[in-house]
N, C-alpha and C positions, 0 to 999 in steps of 0.2 A: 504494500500500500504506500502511496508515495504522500507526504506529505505536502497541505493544503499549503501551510504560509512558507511565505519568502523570505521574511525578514524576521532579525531578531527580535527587533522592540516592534512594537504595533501599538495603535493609540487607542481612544476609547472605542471608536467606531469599530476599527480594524477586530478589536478582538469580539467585542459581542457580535460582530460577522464570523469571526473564527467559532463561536460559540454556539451559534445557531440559532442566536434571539435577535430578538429587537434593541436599539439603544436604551428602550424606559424600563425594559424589564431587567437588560444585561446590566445596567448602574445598579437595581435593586437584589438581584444574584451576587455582583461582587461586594456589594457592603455588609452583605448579610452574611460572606465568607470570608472577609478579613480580618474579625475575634478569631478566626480559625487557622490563620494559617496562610490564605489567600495571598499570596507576591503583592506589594505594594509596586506604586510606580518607583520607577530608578530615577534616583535625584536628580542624575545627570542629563538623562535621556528624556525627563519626562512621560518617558512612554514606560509600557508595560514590555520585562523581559520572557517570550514566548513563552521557551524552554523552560522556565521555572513555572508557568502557569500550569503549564501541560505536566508537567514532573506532579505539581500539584493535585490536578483532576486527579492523574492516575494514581495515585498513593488514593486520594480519597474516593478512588471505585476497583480497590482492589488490583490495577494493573500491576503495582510495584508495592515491595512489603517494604520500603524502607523508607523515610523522607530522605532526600538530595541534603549534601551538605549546602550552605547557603555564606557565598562569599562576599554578598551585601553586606555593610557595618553601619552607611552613613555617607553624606555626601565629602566627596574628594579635595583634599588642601593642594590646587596644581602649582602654587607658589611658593611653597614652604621649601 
């Protein structure tokens, strides 16, 4: 099965089209699964990191027994 997205980060639209809903329902899906666990957007990207969203589904329907370690901490000091 080949996968759907092309890009790593995707915005709000982008993903609730990867998701299979509409934009009012997909903002009420992800708020509802961020107490949970749900990938927050990347500080830097503004967007949503695919791969971690999908890592995510899949832990939370059984595709993978494990969560992804997660190398997000915080937005980046490029000046320091």
């Amino acid at each position: 099965m080949q996968e759907k997205y092309l890009h790593l980060y995707v915005n709000d639209r982008q993903l609730c089209e990867l998701l299979g809903v509409g934009n009012d329902k997909g903002r009420a899906i992800i708020k509802a699964l961020l107490p949970h666990g749900f990938p927050e957007k990347d500080p830097i990207f503004k967007m949503y990191y695919f791969p971690a969203v999908k890592a995510f589904l899949d832990l939370r329907n059984g595709i993978i027994e494990q969560q992804p370690m997660s190398a997000l901490d915080g937005e980046e000091s490029w000046n320091e």
